[in-house]
C-alpha positions in Angstrom: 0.0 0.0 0.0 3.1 2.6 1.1 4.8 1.6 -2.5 1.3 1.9 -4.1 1.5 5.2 -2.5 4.4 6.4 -3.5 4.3 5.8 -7.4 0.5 8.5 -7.0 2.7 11.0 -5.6 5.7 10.4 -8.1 6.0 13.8 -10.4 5.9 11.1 -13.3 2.8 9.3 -12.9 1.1 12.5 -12.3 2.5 13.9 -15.2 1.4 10.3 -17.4 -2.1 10.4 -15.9 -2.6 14.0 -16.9 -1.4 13.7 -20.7 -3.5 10.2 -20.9 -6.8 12.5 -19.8 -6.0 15.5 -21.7 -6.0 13.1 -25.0 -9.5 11.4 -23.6 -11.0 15.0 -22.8 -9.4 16.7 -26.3 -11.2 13.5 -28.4 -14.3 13.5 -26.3 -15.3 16.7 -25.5 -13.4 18.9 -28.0 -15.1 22.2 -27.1 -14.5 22.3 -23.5 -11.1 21.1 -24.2 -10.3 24.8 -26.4 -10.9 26.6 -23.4 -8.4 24.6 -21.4 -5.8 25.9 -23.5 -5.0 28.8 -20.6 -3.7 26.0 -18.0 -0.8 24.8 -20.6 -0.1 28.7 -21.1 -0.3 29.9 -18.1 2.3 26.6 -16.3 4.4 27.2 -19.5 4.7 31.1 -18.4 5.3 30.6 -15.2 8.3 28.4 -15.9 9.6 30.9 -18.0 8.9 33.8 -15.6 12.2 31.7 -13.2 14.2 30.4 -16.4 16.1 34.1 -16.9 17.1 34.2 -13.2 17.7 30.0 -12.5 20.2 30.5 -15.4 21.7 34.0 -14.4 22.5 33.0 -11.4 23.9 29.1 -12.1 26.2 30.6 -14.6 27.6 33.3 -12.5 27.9 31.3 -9.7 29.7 28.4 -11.6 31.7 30.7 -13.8 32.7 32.6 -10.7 33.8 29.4 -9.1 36.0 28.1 -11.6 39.9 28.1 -11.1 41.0 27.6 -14.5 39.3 30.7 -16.7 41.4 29.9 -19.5 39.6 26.7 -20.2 36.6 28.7 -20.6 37.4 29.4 -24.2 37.9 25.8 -25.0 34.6 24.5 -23.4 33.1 27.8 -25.5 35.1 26.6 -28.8 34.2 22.5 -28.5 30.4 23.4 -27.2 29.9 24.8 -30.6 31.9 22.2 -32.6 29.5 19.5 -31.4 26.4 21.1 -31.6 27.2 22.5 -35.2 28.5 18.6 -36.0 25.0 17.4 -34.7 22.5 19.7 -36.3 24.4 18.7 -39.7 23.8 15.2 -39.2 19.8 15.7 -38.0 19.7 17.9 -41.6 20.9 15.1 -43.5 18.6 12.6 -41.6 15.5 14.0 -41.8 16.6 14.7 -45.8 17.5 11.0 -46.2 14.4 10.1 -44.1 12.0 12.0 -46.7 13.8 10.5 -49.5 13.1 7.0 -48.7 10.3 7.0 -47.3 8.4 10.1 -49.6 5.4 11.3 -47.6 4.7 13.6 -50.4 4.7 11.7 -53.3 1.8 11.5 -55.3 -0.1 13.9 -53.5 -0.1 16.3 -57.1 -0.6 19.6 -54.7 -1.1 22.8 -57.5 0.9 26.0 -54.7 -1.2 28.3 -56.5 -4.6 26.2 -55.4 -3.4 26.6 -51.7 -5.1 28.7 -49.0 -2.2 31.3 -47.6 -4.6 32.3 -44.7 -3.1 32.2 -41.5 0.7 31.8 -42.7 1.2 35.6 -41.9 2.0 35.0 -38.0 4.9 33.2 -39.4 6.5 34.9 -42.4 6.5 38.4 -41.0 8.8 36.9 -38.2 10.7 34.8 -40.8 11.0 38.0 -42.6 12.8 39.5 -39.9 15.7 36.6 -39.1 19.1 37.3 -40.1 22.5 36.3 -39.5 23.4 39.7 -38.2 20.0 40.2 -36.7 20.4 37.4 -34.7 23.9 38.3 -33.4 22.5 42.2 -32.7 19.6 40.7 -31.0 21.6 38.9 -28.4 22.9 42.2 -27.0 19.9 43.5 -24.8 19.0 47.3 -24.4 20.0 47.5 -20.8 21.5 45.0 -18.1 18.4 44.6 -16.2 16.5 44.7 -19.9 17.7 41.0 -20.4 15.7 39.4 -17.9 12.4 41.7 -19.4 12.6 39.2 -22.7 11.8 35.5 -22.5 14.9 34.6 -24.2 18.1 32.9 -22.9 21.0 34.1 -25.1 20.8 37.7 -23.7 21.1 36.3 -20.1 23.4 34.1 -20.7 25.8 36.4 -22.4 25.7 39.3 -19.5 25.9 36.4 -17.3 29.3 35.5 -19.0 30.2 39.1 -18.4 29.0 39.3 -14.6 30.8 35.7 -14.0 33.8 36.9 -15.0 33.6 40.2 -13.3 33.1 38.4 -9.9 35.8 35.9 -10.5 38.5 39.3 -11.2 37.2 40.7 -8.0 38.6 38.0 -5.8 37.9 38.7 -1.9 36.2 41.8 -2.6 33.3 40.1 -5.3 32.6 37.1 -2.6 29.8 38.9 -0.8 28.5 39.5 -3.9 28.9 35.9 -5.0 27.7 34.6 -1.7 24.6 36.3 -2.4 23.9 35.2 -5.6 24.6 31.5 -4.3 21.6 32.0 -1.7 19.9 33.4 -4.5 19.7 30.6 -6.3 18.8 28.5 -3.8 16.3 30.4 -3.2 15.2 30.6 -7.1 14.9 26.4 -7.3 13.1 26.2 -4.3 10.7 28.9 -6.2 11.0 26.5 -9.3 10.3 23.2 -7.1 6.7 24.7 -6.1 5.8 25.6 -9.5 6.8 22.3 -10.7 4.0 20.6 -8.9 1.5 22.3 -11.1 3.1 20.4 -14.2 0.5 17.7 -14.4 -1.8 20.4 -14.6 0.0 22.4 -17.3 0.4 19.1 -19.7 -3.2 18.4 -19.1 -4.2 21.6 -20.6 -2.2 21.8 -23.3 -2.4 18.5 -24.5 -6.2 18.7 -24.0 -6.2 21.8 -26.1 -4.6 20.3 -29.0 -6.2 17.5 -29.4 -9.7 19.1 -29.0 -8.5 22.2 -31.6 -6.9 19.9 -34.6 -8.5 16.3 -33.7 -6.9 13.6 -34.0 -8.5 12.4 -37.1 -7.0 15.3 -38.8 -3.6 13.4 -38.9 -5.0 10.7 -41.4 -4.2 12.8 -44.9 -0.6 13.6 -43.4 0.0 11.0 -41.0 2.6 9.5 -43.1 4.3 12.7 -42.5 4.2 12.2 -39.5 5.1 9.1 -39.0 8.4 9.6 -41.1 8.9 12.8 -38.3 9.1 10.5 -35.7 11.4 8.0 -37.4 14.1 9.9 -38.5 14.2 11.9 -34.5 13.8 8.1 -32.8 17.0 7.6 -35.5 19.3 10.5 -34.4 18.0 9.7 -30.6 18.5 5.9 -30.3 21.6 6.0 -32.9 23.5 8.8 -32.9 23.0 9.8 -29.9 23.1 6.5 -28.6 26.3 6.0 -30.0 28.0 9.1 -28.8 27.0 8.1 -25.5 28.6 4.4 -25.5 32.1 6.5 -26.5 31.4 8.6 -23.6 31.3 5.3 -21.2 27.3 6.0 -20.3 24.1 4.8 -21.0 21.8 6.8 -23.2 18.8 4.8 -22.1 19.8 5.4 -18.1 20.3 9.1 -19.2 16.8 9.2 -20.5 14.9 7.1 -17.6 16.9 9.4 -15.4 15.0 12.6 -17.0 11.8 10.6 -17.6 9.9 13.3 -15.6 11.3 16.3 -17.9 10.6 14.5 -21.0 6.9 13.6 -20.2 6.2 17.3 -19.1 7.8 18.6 -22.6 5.6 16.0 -24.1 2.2 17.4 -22.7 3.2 21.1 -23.4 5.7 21.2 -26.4 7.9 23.1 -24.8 11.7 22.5 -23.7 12.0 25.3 -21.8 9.1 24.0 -19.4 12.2 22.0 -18.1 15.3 23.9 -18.4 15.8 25.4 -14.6 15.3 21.6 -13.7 17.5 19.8 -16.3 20.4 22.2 -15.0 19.5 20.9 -11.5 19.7 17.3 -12.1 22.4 17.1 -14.9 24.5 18.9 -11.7 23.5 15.9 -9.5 24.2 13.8 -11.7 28.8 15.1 -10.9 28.9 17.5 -13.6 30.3 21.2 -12.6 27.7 24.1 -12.7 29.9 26.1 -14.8 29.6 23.6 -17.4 26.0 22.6 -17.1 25.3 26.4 -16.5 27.0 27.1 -19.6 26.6 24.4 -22.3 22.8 24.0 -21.7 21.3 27.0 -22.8 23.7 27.7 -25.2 22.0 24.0 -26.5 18.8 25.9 -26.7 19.6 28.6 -29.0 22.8 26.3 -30.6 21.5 22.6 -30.7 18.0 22.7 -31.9 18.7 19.2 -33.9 14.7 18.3 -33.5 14.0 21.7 -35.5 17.0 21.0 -37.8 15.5 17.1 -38.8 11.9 18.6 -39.5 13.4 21.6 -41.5 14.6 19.3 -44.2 11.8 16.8 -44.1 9.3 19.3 -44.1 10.9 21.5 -46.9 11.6 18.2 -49.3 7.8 16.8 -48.1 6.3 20.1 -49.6 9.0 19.9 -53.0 7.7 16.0 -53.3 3.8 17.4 -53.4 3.9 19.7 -55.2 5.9 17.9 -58.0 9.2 19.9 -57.6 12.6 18.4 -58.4 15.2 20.0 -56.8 18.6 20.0 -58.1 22.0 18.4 -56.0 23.4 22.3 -55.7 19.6 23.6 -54.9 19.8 20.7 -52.0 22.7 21.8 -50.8 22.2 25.4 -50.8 18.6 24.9 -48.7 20.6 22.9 -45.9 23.1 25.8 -45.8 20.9 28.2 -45.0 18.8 25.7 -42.6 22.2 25.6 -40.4 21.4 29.6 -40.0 17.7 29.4 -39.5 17.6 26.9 -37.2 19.6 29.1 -34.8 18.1 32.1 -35.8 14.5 31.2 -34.8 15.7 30.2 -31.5 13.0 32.1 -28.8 10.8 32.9 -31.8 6.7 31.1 -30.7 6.4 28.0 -33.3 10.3 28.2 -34.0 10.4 25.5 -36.1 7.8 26.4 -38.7 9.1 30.2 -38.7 12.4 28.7 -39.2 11.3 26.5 -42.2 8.9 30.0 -43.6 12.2 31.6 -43.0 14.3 28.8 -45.1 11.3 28.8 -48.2 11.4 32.7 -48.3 15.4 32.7 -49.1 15.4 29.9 -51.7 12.7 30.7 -53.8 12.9 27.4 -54.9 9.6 26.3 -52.6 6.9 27.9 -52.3 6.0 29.6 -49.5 2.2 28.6 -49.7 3.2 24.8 -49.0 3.4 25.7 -45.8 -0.2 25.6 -45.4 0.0 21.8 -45.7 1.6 21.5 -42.2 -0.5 24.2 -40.3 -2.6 21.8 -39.5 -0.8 18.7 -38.3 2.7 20.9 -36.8 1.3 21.0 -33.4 1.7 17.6 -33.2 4.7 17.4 -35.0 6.1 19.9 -32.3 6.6 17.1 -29.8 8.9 15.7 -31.3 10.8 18.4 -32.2 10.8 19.6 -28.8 12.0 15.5 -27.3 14.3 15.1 -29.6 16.6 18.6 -28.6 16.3 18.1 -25.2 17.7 14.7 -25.5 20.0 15.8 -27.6 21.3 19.0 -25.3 21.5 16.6 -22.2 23.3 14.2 -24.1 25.7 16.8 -25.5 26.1 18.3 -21.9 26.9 15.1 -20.2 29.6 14.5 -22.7 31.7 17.8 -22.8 31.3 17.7 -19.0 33.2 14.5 -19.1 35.4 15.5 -22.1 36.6 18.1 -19.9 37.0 16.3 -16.8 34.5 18.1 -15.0 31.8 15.5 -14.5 32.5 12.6 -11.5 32.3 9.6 -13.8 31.0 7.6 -10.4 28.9 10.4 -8.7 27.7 9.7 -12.7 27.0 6.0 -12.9 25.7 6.0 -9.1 23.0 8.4 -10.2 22.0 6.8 -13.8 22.1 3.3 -12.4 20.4 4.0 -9.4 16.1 3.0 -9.1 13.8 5.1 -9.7 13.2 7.3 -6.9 9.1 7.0 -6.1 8.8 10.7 -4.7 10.7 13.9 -5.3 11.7 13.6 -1.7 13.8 10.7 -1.8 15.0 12.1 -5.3 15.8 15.0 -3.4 17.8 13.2 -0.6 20.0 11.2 -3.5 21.0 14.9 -4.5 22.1 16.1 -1.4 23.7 12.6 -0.8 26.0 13.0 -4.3 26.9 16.9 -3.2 28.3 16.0 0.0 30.6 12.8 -1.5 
């Protein structure tokens, strides 16, 4: 009965229980489910409301507490080297995926025939993205302005600045580093309450979906969809899988350690639901804050690889329905331009289709009306878009942690190989159990 217990108060079967019913009430009772959709927003904005100061203060605090600043620049340098190396192989999957499986084919779509009603929301902020842009935008208006925008890359670059600031200070910066410290405890106990409202956020959102598109709407483009799917469980299971065997960890002990994160993304679609609590537990898990603090949300602007495999797929499914043959140097060109506008849509709402309306606008050689052959089945494309980066950014934070030597290989086995924790209590006490060994 205590076990039975236990497993009803788990985070994770709360969380399972509430995306199970929001799929029952979304099929069932599809206009009451619409007017859910305010729980998913309103848990998904509350999350963000602690994600600018959880990652403020982990990276000053970790940058200001590492003794060698010098290797800053190569954990910077190899950070980007990975995540560039990954999304060019999720490009070229989800390219080779659409090739052989060819979801469009012989669906003879005329562009001009298409409706272009409601593809404005997305092209006028396509329109906008840039490679200069995007490097301008990073800058804020003011230091305290950074924390006004629900965007990382701001934060984290005048958190660089303050880190480093601190660390020059020596004695004279550690009351000011001691504050931030209780700050942030103070910040993830903040986070820990709001986190208990997750089953509630996922049932929401989920509910809304379902109930707003239907779930027999994925019929005409479920094998879209399907192809989707296979090409991220490919680069999950795979490559990622394989990158973590050279690493010396389990990828499937890596993933049933996050279990919780990845069902709450999976109700609301949204990897920054999670973020202040991945840094948490990839720290328990022996890796350094400084590392964590910095190579995770750089991941979320950098290492979109779920946006990069549905750019391509997307972009070749609307070339193979509308009958367009694209030429080897047209190909190549496209996925140039998708390593910039993957990166560039980070923080944008629906990043990945105003990435792709950003990609079609460039090329020319798509048109820019196909996209209203995915308007209607992207929301539940967005899942795993959203899965497959946040595996991909834990996996890619795990491994230049221990590149570095700054992850405890066996604070790191301990913690992936350990049960299941039934309640956040006892998952709580294995933290504070790893930080004092």
């Amino acid at each position: 009965m205590g076990d039975a217990m236990k497993v009803v108060k788990s985070l994770y079967f709360q969380v399972l229980c509430a995306v199970i019913l929001g799929s029952v009430v979304g099929h069932f009772w599809a206009q009451q489910a619409i007017a859910l959709k305010p729980l998913g927003d309103a848990f998904i904005k509350l999350i963000k409301m602690m994600t600018a100061p959880v990652v403020f203060c982990t990276i000053v605090t970790g940058i200001a507490g590492m003794s060698d600043k010098r290797s800053l620049a190569r954990l910077l340098s190899k950070t980007m080297l990975l995540f560039f190396g990954l999304t060019v192989i999720s490009l070229l999957i989800g390219l080779v995926a659409v090739y052989l499986l060819q979801p469009g084919a012989g669906m003879n779509i005329d562009p001009s025939q298409l409706s272009t009603k409601g593809l404005a929301q997305y092209t006028e902020p396509a329109a906008k993205l840039g490679v200069v842009e995007f490097f301008m935008h990073i800058i804020p208006e003011t230091y305290i302005g950074a924390f006004s925008k629900e965007e990382v890359l701001p934060v984290l670059f005048i958190a660089v600045l303050t880190g480093f600031a601190l660390s020059s200070l020596g004695e004279r910066g550690k009351p000011m580093l001691d504050l931030l410290e209780s700050a942030s405890q103070v910040v993830f106990k903040i986070f820990a309450y709001l986190m208990r409202f997750a089953p509630v956020g996922a049932f929401g959102a989920l509910a809304f979906t379902v109930g707003q598109y239907g779930i027999t709407s994925l019929g005409s483009l479920a094998k879209l969809i399907m192809t989707l799917y296979i090409a991220c469980g490919f680069f999950v299971f795979v490559v990622l899988g394989s990158i973590c065997r050279a690493a010396g960890f389990s990828l499937w002990k890596l993933l049933r350690y996050c279990r919780e994160e990845f069902l709450v993304v999976l109700g609301t679609s949204s990897t920054e639901s999670v973020m202040p609590r991945m840094l948490e537990k990839l720290e328990a898990l022996g890796c350094k804050k400084g590392f964590v603090g910095l190579v995770l949300p750089a991941g979320y602007s950098f290492n979109l690889d779920g946006t990069a495999i549905y750019l391509s797929l997307a972009a070749m499914f609307i070339a193979q329905a509308c009958n367009i043959e694209l030429s080897l140097t047209q190909i190549i060109t496209m996925l140039a331009i998708m390593l910039l506008s993957s990166k560039g849509a980070a923080g944008v709402t629906g990043s990945g289709f105003v990435a792709l309306a950003s990609t079609l606008t460039v090329i020319h050689d798509i048109p820019v009306a196909g996209l209203a052959l995915l308007i209607g089945v992207d929301r539940f494309m967005s899942e795993a878009r959203a899965l497959t980066s946040l595996a991909s950014n834990a996996v890619a934070t795990v491994v230049i942690s221990l590149s570095e030597n700054a992850c405890h290989r066996e604070t790191l086995h301990r913690m992936l190989d350990a049960k299941p924790s039934a309640t956040q209590a006892e998952a709580w006490d294995d933290l504070e159990a790893s930080k004092r060994t």
